[in-house]
Backbone as XML, in Angstrom:
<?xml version="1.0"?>
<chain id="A" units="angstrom">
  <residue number="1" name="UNK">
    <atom name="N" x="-163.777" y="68.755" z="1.289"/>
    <atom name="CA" x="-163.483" y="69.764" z="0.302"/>
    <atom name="C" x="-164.751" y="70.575" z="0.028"/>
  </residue>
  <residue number="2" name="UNK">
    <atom name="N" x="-164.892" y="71.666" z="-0.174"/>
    <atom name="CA" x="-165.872" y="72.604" z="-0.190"/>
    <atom name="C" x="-165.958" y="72.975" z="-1.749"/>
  </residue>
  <residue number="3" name="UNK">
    <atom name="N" x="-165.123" y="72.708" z="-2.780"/>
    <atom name="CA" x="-165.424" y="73.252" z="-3.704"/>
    <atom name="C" x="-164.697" y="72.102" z="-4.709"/>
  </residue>
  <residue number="4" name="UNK">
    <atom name="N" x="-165.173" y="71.733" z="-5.679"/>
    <atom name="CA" x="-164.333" y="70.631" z="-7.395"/>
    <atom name="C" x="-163.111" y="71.316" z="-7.629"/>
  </residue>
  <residue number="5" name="UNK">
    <atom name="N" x="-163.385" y="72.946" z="-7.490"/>
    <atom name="CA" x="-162.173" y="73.038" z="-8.243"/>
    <atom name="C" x="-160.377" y="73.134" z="-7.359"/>
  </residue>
  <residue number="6" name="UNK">
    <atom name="N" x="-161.224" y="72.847" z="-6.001"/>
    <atom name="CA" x="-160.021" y="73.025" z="-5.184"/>
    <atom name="C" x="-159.970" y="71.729" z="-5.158"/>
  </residue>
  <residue number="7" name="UNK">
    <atom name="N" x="-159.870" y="70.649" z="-5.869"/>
    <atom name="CA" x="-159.754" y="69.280" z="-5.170"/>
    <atom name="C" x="-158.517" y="69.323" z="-6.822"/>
  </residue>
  <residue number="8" name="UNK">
    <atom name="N" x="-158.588" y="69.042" z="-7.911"/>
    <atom name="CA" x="-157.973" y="68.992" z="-9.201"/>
    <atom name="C" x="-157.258" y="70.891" z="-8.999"/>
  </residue>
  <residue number="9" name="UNK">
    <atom name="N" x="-155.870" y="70.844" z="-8.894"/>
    <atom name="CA" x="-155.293" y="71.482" z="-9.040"/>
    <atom name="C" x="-154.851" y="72.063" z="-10.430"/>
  </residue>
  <residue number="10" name="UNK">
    <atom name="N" x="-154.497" y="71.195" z="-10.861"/>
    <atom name="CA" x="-154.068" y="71.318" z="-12.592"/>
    <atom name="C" x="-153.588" y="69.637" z="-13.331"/>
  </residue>
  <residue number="11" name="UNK">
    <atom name="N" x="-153.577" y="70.079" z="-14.758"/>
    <atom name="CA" x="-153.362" y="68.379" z="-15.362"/>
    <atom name="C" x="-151.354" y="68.582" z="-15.612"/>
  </residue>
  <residue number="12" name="UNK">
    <atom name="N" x="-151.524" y="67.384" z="-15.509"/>
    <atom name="CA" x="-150.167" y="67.304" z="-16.048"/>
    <atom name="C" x="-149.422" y="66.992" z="-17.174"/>
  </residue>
  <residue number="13" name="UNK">
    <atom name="N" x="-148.708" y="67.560" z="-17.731"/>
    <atom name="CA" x="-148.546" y="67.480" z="-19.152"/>
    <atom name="C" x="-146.967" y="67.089" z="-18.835"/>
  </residue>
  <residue number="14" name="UNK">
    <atom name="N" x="-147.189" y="65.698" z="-19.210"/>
    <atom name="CA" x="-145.525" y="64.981" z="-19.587"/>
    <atom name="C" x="-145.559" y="63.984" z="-20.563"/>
  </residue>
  <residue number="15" name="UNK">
    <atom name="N" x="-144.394" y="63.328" z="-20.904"/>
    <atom name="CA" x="-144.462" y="62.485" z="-21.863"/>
    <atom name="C" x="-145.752" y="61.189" z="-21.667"/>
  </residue>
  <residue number="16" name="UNK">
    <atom name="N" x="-145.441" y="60.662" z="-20.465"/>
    <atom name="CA" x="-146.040" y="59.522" z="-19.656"/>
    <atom name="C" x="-147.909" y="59.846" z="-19.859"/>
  </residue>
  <residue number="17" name="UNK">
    <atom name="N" x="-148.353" y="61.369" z="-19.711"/>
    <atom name="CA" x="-149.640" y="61.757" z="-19.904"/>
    <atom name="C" x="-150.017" y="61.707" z="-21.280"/>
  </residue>
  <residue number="18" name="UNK">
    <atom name="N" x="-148.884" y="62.270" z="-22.086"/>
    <atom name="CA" x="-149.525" y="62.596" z="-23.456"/>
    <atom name="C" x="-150.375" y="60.763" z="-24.226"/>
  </residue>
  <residue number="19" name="UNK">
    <atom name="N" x="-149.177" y="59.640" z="-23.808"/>
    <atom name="CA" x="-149.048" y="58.689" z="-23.803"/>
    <atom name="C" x="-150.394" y="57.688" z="-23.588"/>
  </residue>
  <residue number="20" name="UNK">
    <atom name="N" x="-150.965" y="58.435" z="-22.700"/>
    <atom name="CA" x="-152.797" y="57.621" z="-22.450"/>
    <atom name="C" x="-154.023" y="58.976" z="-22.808"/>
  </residue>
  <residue number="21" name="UNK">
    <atom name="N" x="-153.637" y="59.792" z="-23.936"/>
    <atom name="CA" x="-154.654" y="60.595" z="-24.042"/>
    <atom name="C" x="-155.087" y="59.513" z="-24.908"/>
  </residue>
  <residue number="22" name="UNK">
    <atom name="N" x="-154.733" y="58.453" z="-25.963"/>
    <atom name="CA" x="-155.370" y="57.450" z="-27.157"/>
    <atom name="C" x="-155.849" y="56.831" z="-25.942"/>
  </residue>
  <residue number="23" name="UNK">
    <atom name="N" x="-156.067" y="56.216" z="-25.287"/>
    <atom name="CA" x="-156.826" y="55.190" z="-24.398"/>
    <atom name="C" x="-158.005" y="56.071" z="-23.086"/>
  </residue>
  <residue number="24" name="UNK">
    <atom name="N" x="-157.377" y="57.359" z="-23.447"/>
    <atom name="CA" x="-158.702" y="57.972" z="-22.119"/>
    <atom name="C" x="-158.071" y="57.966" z="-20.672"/>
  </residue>
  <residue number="25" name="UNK">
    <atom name="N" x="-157.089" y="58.169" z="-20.771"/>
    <atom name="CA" x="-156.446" y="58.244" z="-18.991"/>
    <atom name="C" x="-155.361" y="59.132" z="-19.128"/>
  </residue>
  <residue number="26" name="UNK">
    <atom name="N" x="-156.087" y="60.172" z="-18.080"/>
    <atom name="CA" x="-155.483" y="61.489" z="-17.941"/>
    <atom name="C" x="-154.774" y="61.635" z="-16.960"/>
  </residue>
  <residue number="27" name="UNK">
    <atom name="N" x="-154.133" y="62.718" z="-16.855"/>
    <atom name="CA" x="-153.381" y="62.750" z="-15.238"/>
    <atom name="C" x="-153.315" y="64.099" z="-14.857"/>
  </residue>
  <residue number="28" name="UNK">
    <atom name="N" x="-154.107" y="64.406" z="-13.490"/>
    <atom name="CA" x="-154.485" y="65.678" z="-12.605"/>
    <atom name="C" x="-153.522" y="65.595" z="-11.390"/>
  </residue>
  <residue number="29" name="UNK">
    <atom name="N" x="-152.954" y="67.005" z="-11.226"/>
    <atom name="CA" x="-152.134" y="67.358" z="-9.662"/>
    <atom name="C" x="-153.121" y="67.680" z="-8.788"/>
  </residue>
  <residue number="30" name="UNK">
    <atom name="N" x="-153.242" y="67.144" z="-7.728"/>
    <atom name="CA" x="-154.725" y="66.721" z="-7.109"/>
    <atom name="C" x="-154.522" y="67.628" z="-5.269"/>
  </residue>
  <residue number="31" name="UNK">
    <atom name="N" x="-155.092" y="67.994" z="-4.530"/>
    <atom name="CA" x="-155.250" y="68.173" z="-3.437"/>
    <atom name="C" x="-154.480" y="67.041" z="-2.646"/>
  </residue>
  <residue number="32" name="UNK">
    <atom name="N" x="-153.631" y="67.353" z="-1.476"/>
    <atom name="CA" x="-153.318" y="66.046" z="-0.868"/>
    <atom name="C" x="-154.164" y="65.030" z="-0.157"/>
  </residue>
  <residue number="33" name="UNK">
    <atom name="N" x="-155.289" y="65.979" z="0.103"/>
    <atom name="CA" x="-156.215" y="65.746" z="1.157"/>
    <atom name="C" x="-157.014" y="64.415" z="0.530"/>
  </residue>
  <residue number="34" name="UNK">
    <atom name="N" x="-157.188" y="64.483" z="-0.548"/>
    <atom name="CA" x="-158.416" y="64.131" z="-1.768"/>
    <atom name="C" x="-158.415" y="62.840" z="-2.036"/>
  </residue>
  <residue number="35" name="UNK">
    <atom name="N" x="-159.839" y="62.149" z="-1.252"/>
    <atom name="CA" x="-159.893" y="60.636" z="-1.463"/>
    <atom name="C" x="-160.203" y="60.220" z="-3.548"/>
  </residue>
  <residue number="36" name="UNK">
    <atom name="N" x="-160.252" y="59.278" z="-3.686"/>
    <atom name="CA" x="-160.789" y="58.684" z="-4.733"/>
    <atom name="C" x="-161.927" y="59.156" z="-5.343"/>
  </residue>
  <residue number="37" name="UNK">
    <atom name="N" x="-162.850" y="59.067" z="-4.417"/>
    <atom name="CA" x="-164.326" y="59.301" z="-4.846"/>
    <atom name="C" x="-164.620" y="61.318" z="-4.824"/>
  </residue>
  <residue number="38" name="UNK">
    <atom name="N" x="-163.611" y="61.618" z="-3.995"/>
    <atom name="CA" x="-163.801" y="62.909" z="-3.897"/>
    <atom name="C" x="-163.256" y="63.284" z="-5.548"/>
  </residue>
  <residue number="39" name="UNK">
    <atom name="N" x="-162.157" y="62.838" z="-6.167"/>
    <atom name="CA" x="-161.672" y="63.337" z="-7.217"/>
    <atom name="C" x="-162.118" y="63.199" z="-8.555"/>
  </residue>
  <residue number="40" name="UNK">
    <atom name="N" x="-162.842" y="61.700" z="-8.141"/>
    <atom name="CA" x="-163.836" y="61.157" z="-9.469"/>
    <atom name="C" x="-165.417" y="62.200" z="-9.399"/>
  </residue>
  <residue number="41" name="UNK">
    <atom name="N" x="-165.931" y="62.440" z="-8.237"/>
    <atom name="CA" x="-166.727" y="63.225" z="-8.392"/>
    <atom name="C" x="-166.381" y="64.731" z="-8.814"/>
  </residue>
  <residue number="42" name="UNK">
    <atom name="N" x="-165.113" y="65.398" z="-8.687"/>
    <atom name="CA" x="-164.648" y="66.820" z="-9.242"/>
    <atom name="C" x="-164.152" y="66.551" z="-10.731"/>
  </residue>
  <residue number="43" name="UNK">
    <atom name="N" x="-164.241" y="65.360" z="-11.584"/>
    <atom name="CA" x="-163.699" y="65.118" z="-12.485"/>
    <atom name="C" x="-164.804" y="65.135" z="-13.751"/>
  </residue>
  <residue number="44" name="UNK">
    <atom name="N" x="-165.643" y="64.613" z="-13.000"/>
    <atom name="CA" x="-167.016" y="64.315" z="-13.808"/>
    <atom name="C" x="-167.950" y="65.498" z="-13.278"/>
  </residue>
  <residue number="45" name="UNK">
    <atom name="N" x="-167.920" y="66.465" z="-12.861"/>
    <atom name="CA" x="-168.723" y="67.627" z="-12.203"/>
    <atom name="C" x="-167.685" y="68.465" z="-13.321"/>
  </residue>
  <residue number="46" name="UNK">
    <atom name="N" x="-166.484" y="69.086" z="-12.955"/>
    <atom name="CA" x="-166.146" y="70.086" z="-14.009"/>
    <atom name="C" x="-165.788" y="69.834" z="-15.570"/>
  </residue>
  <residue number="47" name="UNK">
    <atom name="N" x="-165.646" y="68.467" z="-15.971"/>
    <atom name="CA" x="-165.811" y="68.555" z="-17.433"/>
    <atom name="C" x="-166.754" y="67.520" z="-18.349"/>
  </residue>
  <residue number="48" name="UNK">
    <atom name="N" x="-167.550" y="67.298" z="-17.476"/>
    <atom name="CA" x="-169.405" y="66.391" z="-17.915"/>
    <atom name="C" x="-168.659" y="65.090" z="-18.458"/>
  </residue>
  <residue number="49" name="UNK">
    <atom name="N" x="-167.867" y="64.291" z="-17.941"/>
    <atom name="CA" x="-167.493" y="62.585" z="-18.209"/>
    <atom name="C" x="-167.882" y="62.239" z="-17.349"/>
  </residue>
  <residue number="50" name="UNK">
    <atom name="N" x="-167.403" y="60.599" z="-17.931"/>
    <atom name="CA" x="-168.104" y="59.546" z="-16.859"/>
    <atom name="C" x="-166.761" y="58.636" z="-16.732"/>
  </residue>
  <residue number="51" name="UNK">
    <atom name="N" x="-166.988" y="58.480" z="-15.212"/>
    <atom name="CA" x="-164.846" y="58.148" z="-14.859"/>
    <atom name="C" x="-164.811" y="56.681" z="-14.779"/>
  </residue>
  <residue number="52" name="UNK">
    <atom name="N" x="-164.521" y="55.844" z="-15.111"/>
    <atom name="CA" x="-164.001" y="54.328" z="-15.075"/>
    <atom name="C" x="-163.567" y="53.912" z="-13.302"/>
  </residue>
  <residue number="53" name="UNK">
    <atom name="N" x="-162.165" y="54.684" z="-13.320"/>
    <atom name="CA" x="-161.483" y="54.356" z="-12.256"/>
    <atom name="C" x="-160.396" y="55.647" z="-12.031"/>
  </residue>
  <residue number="54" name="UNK">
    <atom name="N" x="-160.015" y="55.520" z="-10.964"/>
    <atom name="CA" x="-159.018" y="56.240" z="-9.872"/>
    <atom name="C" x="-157.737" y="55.996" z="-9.598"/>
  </residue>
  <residue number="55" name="UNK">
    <atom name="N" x="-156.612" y="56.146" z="-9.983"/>
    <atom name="CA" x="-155.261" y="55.546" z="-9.139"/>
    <atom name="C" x="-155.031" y="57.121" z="-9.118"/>
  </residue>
  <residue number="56" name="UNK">
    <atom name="N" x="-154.299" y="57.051" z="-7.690"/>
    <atom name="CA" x="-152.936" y="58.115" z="-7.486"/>
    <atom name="C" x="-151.939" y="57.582" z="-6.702"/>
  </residue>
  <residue number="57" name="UNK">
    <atom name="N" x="-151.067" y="58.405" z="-6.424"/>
    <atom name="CA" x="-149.871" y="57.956" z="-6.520"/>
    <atom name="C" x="-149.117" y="59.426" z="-5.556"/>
  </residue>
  <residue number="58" name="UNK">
    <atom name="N" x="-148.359" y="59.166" z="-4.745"/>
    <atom name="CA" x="-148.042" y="60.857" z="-4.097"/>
    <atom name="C" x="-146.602" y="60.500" z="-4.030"/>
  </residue>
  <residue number="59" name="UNK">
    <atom name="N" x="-146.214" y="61.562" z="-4.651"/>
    <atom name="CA" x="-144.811" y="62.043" z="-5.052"/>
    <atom name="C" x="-143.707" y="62.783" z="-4.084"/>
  </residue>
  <residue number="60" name="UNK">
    <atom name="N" x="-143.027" y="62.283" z="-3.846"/>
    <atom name="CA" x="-141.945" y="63.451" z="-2.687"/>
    <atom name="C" x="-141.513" y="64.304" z="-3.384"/>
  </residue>
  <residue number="61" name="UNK">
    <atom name="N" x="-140.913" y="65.019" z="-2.421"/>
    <atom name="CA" x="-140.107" y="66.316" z="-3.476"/>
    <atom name="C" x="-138.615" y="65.890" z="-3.390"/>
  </residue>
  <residue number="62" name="UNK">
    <atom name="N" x="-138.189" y="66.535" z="-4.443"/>
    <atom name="CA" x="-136.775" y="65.802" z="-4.777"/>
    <atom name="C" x="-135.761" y="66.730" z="-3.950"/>
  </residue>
  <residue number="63" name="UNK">
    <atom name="N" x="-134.486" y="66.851" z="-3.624"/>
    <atom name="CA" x="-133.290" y="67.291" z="-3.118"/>
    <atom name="C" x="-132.996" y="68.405" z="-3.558"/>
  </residue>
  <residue number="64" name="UNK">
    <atom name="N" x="-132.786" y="69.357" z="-3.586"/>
    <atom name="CA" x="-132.532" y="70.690" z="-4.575"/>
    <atom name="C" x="-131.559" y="71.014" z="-3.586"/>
  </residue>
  <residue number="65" name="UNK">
    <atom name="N" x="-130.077" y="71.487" z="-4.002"/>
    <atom name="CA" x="-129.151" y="72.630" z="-3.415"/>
    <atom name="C" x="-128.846" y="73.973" z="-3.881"/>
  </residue>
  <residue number="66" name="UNK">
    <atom name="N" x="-128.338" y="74.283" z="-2.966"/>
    <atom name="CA" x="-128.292" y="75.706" z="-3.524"/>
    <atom name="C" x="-126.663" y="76.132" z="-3.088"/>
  </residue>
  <residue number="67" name="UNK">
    <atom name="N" x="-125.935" y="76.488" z="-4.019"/>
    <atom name="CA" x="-124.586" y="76.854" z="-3.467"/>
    <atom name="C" x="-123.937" y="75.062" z="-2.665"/>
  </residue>
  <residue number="68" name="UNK">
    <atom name="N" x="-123.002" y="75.613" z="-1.854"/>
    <atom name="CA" x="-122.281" y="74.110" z="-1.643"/>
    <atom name="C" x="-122.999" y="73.300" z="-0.554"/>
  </residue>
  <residue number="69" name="UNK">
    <atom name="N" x="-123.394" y="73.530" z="0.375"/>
    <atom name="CA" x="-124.033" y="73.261" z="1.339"/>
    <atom name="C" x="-125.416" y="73.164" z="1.903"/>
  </residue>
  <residue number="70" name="UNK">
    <atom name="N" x="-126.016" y="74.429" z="1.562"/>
    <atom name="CA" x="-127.539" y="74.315" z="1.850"/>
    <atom name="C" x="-128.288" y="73.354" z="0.682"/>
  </residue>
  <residue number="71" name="UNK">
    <atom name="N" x="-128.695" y="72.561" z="1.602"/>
    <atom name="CA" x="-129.697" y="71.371" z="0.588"/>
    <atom name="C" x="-131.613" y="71.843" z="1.085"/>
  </residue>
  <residue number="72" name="UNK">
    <atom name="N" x="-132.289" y="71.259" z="0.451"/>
    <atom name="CA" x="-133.715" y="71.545" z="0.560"/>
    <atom name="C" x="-134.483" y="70.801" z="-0.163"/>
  </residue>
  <residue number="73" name="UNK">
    <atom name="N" x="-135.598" y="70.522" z="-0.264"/>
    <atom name="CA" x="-136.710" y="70.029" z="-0.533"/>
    <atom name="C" x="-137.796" y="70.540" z="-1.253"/>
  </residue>
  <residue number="74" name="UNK">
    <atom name="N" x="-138.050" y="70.026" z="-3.013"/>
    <atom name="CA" x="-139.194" y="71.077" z="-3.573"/>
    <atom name="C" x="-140.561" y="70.081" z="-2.616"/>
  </residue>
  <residue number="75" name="UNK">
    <atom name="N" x="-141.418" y="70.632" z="-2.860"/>
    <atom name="CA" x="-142.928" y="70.688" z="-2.358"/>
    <atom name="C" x="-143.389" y="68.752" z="-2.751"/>
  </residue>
  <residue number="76" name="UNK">
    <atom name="N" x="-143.862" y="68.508" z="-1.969"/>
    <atom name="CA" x="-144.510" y="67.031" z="-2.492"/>
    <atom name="C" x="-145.667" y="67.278" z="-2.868"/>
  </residue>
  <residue number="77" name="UNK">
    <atom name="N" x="-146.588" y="66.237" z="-3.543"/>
    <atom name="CA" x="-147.682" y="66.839" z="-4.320"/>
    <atom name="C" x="-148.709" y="65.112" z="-4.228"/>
  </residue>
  <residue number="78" name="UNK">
    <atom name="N" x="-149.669" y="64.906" z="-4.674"/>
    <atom name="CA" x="-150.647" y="64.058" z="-4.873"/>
    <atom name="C" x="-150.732" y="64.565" z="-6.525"/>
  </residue>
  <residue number="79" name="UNK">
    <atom name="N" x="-150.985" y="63.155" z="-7.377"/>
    <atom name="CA" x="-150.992" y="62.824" z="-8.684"/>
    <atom name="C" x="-151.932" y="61.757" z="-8.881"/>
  </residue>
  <residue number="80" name="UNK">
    <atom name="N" x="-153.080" y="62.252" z="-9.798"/>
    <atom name="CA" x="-154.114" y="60.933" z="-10.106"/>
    <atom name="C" x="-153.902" y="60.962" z="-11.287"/>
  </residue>
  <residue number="81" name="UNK">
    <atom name="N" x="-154.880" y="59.324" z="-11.671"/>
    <atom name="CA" x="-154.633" y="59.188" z="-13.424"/>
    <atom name="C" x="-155.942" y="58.890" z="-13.056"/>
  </residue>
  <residue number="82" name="UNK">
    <atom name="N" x="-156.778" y="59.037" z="-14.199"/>
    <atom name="CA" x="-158.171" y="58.746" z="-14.513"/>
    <atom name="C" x="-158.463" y="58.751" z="-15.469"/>
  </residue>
  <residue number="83" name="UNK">
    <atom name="N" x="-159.004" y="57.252" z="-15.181"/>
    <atom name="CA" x="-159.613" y="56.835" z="-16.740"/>
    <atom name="C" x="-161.112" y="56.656" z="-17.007"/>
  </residue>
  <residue number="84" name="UNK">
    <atom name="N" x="-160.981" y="57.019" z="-18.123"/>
    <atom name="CA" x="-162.454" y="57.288" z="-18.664"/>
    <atom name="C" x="-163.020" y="55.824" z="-19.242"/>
  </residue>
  <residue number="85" name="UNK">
    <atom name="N" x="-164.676" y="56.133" z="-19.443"/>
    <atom name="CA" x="-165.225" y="54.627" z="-19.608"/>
    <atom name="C" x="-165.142" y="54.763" z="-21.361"/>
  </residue>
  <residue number="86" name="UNK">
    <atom name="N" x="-165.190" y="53.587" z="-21.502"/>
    <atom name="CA" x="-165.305" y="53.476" z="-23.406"/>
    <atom name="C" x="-166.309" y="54.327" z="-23.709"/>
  </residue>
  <residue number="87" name="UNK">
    <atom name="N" x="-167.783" y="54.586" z="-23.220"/>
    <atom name="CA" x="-168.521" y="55.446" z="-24.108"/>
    <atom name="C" x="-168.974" y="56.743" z="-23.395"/>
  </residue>
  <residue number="88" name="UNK">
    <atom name="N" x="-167.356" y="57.527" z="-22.879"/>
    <atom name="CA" x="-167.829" y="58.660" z="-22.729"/>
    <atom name="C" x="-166.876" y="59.356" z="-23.586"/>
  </residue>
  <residue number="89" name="UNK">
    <atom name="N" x="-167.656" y="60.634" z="-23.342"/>
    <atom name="CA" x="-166.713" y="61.987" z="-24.145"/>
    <atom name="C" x="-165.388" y="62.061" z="-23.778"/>
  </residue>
  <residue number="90" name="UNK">
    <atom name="N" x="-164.091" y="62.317" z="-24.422"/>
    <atom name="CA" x="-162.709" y="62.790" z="-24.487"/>
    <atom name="C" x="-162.824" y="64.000" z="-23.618"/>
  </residue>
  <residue number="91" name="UNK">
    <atom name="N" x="-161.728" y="64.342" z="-22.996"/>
    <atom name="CA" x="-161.647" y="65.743" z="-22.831"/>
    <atom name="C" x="-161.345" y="66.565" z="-23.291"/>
  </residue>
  <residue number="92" name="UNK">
    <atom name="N" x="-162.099" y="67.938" z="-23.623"/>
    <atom name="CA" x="-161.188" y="68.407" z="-24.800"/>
    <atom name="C" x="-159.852" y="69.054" z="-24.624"/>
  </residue>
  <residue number="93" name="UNK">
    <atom name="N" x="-159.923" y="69.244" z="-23.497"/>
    <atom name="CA" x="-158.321" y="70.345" z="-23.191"/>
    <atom name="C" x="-157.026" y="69.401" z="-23.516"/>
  </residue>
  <residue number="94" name="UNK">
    <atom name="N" x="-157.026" y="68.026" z="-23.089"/>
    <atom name="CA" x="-156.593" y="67.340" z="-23.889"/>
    <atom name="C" x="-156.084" y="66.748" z="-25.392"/>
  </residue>
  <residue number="95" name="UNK">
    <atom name="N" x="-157.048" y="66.661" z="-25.933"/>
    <atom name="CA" x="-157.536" y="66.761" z="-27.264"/>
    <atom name="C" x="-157.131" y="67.363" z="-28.262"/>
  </residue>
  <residue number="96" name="UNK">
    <atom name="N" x="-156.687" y="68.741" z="-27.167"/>
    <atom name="CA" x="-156.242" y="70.101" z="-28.111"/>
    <atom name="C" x="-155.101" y="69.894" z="-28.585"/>
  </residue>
  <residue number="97" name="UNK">
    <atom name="N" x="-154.366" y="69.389" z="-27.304"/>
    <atom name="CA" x="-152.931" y="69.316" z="-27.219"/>
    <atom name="C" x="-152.300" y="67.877" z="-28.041"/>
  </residue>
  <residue number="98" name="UNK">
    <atom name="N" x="-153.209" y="66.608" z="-27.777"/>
    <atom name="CA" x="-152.470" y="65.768" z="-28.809"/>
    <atom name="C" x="-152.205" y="65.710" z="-30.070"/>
  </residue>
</chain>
């Protein structure tokens, strides 16, 4: 990856996320490409924390039809959660929102 911000696509805001902003574990739509260490280092480079740990998790795309017959496929994606260590900073974009 050549650049942090192409590795973290955007965060995800669902029930399941809002759910670990009290404990420090967030959840980013991530590059597919994007190992562990690549994402913990774009995590702690664009918003100055210090990362605990790494899980992701890659998602298929679900069935979508259209009319009676034509069926299709939305986009599959890569999904991390990352958690932060007890004595670092919150994020604030987070923060805002809980």
């Amino acid at each position: 990856m050549s650049n942090y911000h192409d590795i973290i696509i955007k965060p995800v805001l669902s029930e399941k996320s809002f759910d670990g902003i009290s404990s420090k574990r967030y959840a980013f739509r991530v590059d597919k490409k994007a190992t562990k260490t690549q994402i913990k280092a774009a995590v702690e480079h664009i918003f100055g924390v210090t990362v605990a740990k790494v899980n992701t998790v890659r998602v298929s795309g679900k069935i979508r039809r259209a009319g009676r017959k034509d069926e299709g496929r939305t986009a599959s994606y890569k999904k991390a959660y990352v958690t932060l260590t007890a004595d670092s900073k919150a994020i604030e974009f987070f923060e805002s929102l809980a």
